[in-house]
C-alpha positions as CSV (number, residue, x, y, z in Angstrom):
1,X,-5.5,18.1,9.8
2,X,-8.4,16.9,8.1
3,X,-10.5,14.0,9.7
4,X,-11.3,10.8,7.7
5,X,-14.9,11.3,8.0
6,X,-14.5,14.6,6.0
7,X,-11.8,13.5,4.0
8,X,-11.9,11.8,0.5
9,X,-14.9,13.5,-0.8
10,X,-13.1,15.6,-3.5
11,X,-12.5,13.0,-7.0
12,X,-11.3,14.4,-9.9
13,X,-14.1,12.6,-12.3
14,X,-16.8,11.1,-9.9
15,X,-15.7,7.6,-10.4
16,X,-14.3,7.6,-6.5
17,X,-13.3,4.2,-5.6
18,X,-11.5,3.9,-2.5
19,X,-7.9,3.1,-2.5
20,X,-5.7,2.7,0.7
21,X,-2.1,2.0,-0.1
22,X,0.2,0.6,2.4
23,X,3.8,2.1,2.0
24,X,6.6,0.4,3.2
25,X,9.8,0.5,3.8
26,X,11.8,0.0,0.8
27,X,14.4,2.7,-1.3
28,X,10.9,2.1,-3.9
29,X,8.7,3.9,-1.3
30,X,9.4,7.2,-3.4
31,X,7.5,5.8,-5.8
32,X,4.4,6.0,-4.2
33,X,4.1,9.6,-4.8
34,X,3.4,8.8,-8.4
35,X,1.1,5.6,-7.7
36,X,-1.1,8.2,-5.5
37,X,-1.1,11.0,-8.3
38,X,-1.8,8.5,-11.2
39,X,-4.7,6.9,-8.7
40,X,-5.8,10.6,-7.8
41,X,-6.0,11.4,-11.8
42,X,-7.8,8.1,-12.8
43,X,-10.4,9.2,-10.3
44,X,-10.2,7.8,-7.1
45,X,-9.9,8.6,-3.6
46,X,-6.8,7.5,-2.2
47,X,-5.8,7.0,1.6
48,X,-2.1,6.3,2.6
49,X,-1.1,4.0,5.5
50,X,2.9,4.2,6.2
51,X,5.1,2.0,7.8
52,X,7.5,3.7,10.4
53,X,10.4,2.5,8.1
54,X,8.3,4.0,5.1
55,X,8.9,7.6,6.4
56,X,12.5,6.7,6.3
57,X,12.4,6.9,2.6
58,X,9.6,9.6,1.9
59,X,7.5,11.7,4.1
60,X,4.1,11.5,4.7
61,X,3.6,14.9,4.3
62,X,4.1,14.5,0.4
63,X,1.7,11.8,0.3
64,X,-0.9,13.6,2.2
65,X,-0.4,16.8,-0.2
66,X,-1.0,14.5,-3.5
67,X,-3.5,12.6,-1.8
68,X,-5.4,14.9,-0.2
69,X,-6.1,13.0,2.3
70,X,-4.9,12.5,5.9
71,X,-1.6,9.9,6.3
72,X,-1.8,7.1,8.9
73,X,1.5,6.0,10.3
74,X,0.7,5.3,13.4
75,X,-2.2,3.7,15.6
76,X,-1.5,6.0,18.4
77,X,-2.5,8.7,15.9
78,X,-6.4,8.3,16.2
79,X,-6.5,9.7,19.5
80,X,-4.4,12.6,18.7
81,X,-7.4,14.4,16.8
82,X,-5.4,14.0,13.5
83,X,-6.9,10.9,12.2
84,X,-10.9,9.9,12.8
85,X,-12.4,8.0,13.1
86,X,-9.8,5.4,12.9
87,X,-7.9,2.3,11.1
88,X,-11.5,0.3,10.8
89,X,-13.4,3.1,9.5
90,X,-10.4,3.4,6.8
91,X,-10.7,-0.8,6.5
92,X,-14.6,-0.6,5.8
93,X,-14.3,2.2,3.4
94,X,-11.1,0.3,1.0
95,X,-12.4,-1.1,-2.2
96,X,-8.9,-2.0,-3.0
97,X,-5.8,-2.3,-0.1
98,X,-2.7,-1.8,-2.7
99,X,0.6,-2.6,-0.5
100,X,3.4,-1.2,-3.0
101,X,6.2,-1.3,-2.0
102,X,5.7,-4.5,-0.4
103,X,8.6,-5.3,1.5
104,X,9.9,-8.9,2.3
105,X,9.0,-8.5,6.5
106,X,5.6,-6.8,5.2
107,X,5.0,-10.3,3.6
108,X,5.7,-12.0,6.7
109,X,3.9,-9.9,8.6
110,X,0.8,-10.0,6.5
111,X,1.2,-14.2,6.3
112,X,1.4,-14.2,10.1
113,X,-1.6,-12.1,10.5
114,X,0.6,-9.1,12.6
115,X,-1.6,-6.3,13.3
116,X,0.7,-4.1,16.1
117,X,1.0,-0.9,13.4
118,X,-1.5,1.2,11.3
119,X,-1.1,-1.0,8.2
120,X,-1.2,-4.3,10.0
121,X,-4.4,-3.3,11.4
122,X,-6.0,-2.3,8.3
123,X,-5.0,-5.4,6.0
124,X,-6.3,-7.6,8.9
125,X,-9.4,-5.6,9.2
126,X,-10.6,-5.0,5.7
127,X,-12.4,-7.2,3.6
128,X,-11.0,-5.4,-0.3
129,X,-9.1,-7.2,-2.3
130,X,-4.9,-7.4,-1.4
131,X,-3.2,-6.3,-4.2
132,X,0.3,-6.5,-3.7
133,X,3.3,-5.2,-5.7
134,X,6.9,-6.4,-3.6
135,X,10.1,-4.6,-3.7
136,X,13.4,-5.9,-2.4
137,X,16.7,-7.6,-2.5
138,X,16.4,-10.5,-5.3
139,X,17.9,-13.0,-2.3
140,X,15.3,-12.0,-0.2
141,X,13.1,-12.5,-3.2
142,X,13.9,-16.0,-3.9
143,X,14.1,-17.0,0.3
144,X,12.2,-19.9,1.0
145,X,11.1,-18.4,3.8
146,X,9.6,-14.8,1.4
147,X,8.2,-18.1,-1.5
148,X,6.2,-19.1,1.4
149,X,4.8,-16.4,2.7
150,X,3.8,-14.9,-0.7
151,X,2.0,-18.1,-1.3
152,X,0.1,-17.9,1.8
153,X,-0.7,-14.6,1.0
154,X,-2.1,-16.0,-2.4
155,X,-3.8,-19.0,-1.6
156,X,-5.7,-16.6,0.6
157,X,-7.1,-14.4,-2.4
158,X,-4.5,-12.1,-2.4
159,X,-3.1,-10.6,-6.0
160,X,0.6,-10.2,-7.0
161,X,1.6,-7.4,-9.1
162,X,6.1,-8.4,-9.7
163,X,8.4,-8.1,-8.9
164,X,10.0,-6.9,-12.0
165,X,14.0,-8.0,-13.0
166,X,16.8,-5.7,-13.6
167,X,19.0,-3.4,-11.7
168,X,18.5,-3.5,-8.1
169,X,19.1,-0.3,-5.5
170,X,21.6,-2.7,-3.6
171,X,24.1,-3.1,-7.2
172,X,22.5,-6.7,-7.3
173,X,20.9,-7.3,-10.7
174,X,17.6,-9.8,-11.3
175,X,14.1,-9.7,-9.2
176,X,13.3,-7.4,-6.8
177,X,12.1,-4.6,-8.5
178,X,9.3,-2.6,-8.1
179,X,6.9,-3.4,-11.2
180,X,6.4,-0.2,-12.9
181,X,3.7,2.4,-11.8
182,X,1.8,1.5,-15.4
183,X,1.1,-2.0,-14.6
184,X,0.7,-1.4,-11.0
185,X,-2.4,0.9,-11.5
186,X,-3.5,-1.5,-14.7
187,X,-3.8,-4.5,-12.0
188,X,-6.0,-1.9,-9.2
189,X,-8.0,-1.4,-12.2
190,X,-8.9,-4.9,-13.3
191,X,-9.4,-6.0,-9.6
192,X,-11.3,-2.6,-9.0
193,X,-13.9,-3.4,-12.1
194,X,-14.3,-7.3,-11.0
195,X,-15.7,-6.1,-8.0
């Protein structure tokens, strides 16, 4: 497999801004096959970090194929040969960390500063800007417990993009939703030109 410090040099246009986005485990996580390609075709290099959970719901062998780009799922990974030079080099090279789906235990791990997986690691490392786009049960939505950790997660700089309303995987029906790939890449965009 390709190694990170030859990996990412191929963009579609030139522009190349570096994107890692954190996939979690949520029935969205498919989606992130079309966030990649639509990041890939605005011009930008784009690295994937999975949960464990996350390759539950799509492979990372898809994402690497539409990527290009090596898949990190798991710290024990950089000493395999597969993945160098590791989860800081990835951190220092993100002009954007895009979590999407975010899951409700993502938030809490990322408000509680966890960093005992790949994408732990990275969001605690890197100093991009958080964009986040949640995913999940309207309940766990709406939890104190999820309010508060989102929050956190915001007074520290960190951008939301959703959830959106309607028609939830679980037959529930309000927020939760993934917000749709459009307005996902639309916010990278605006934080990626701020910077």
């Amino acid at each position: 497999m390709e190694t990170m410090e030859n990996a990412g040099n191929e963009s579609p246009n030139g522009r190349g801004k570096t994107i890692v986005l954190g996939v979690t485990g949520s029935i969205a996580a498919y989606k992130a096959a079309e966030i990649v390609s639509q990041l890939r075709k605005a011009g930008h290099h784009v690295f994937v970090v999975m949960t464990r959970r996350a390759t539950e719901f799509i492979t990372p062998l898809t994402l690497a194929t539409i990527s290009r780009n090596p898949v990190l799922c798991d710290l024990s990974e950089e000493n395999s040969g597969a993945w160098k030079p590791g989860h800081i080099e990835l951190a220092d090279r993100a002009d954007l960390l895009l979590i999407a789906p975010a899951s409700a235990n993502t938030l809490a791990r990322l408000a509680h500063g966890f960093a005992d997986d790949a994408l732990g690691s990275v969001a605690l490392a890197t100093r991009a800007p958080l964009l986040i786009a949640p995913a999940m049960n309207g309940k766990m939505w709406e939890h104190p417990a999820t309010k508060m950790n989102a929050e956190t997660l915001r007074t520290r700089g960190a951008s939301f993009v959703g959830p959106a309303e309607g028609m939830l995987a679980c037959g529930y029906e309000g927020p939760g939703r993934l917000a749709e790939v459009s307005e996902i890449i639309a916010d990278a965009e605006k934080i990626l030109a701020a910077k």
